[in-house]
N, C-alpha and C positions, 0 to 999 in steps of 0.2 A: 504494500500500500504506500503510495507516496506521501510526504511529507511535503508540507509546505510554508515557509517562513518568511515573513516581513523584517521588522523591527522583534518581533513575537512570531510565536509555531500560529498558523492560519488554522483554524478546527473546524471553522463554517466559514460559510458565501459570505457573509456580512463584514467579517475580520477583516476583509480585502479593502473595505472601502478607506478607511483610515489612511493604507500603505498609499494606494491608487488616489486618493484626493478624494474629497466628497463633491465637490462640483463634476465627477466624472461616473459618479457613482448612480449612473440613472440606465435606465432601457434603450438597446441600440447603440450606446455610447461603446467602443471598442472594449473599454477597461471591466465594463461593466458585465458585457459579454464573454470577454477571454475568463475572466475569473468563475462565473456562471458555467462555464463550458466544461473549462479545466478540473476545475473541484469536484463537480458532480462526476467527472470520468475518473476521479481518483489518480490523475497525471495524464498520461497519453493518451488524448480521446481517441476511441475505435477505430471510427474510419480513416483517421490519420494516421496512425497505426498500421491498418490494413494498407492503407494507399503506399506508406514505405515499404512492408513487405513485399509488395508486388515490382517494385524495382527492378530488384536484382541483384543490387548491390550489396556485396555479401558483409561487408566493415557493418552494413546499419540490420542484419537480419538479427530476428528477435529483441528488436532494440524497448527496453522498457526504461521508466524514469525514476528513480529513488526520491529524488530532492528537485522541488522548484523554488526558485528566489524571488520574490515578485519586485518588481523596481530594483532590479540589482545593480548596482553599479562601479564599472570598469572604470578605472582611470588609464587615461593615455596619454599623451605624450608630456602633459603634467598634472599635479594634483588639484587642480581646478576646472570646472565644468566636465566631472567625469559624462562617460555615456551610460545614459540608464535602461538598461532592458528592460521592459514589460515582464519576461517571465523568463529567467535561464533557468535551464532543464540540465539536470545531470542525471546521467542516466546508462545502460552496460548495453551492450549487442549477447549473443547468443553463446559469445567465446568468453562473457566477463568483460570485456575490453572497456574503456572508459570513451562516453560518446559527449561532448555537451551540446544544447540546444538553444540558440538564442531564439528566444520568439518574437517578434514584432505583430502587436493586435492592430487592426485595423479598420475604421467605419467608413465615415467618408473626409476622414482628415487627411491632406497630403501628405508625403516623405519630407516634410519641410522646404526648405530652400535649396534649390540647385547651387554647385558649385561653384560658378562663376557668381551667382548674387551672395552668397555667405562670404564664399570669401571678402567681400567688398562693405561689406556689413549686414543688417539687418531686415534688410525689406527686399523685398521679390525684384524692384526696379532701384536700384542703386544711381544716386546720379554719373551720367559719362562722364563725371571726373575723379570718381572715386576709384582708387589704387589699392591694392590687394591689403588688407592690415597685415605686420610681419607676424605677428602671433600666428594666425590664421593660417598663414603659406607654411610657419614652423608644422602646427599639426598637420596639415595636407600632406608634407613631406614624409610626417610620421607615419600619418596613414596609408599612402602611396608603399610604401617601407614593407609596411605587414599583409598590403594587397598583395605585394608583388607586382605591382602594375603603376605605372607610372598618373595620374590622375592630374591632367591641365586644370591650372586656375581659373583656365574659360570655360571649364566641360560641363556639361547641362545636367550630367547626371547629378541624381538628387545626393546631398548628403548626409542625409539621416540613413541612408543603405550604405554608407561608408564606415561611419563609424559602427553602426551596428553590427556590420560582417566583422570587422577588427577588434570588435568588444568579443564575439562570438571566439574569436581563434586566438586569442590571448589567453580567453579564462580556460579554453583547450589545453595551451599550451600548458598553463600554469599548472592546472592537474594532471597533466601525462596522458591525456586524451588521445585516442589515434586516430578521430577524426570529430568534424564541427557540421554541423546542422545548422543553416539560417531559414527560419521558418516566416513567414509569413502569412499571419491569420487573421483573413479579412470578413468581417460581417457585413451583410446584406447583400442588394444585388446592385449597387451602386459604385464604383470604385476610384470614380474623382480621378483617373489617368492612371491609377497606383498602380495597374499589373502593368503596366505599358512601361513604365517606370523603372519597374522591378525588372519586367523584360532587360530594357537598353542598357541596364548597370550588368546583369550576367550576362549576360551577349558581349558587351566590352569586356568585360572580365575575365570570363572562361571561354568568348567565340562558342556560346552554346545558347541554343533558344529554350524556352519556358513554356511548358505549356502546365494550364490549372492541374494542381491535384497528384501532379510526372517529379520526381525529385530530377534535377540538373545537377550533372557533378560527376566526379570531382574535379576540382581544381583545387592544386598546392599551393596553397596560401603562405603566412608566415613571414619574417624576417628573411631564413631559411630556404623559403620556398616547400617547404616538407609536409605543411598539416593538410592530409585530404576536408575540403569544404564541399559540402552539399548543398543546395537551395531548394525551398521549395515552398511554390503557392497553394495557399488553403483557403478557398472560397466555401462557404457557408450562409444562408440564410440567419439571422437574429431570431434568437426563440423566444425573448421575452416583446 
């Protein structure tokens, strides 16, 4: 049976809201549905479940989850504005192996800001004379580093799926993980561009395309180049 911890062990649906914020703690809201979903499945919900067993890929077969972290958070390239996962999953495959799972929930909010506006600062239209902040290009650097791929200051892809994949293969690395999971668990039938999104960052990344529900991967991720990463979109209807 999984376990699951905030600040405190989560024992019901409700515990969540505190971690998750209470302005997010309503019906159809991502935070609201991922916890709802997840806790009633007692970790790895079924069909997501069945949909990796059907793969192939033998690193993820039998893969179950011991422990989830809800708002976990990675720091990276310094100790300020870490990246907070929604819900890391740790969890074994069929050989014992150590697997972890970054999840990213999802309603009808974007991936945040593309690349070239973050880096420039705060808003989607940056003015044409704003120049990359140096902090900004330090972490792109970082993160480009643990892609493995090089990531331009101008690049459209979104950067909330950058830090997220590098949060996902760090906390990998850090446990002796032999390979990373980037999940993406979207409610409703609505997606605000998000799998198009998700598409063009694994397509640049791995030169692999995405389809709903198909895990993509691997691609060796890491400093290294060494940590097999997988992706994978999870479309779902909102139950509440």
């Amino acid at each position: 049976m999984t376990t699951f911890y905030g600040f405190k062990e989560l024992t019901k649906i409700d515990d969540w809201a505190d971690i998750v914020g209470r302005k997010n703690w309503r019906a159809k809201a991502s935070a609201y549905e991922l916890a709802h979903c997840w806790h009633e499945s007692s970790g790895l919900p079924t069909p997501i479940s069945t949909a990796i067993q059907g793969t192939g890929h033998q690193v993820l077969r039998g893969l179950t989850v011991d422990l989830c972290l809800v708002e976990k958070p990675v720091f990276l390239d310094t100790r300020i504005a870490p990246s907070m996962t929604d819900l890391m999953g740790y969890g074994r495959n069929e050989q014992g192996e150590e697997i972890v799972i970054a999840v990213e929930g999802k309603a009808d909010e974007p991936f945040a800001l593309p690349v070239r506006a973050w880096v420039r600062g705060d808003t989607l239209n940056p003015p044409v004379t704003a120049t990359p902040r140096p902090t900004r290009l330090r972490r792109l650097e970082f993160l480009s580093k643990h892609l493995a791929h090089t990531i331009s200051p101008d690049s459209p892809l979104r950067y909330q799926l950058l830090h997220r994949t590098v949060s996902a293969v760090l906390e990998a690395q850090l446990h002796g993980a032999v390979a990373a999971l980037v999940l993406v668990h979207s409610f409703g039938t609505a997606t605000s561009g998000n799998f198009s999104d998700f598409g063009d960052f694994v397509r640049e990344l791995c030169a692999a395309t995405v389809e709903k529900g198909s895990v993509a991967g691997p691609h060796k991720l890491g400093e290294e180049g060494d940590l097999p990463t997988y992706f994978l979109w999870w479309q779902q209807a909102a139950k509440q």
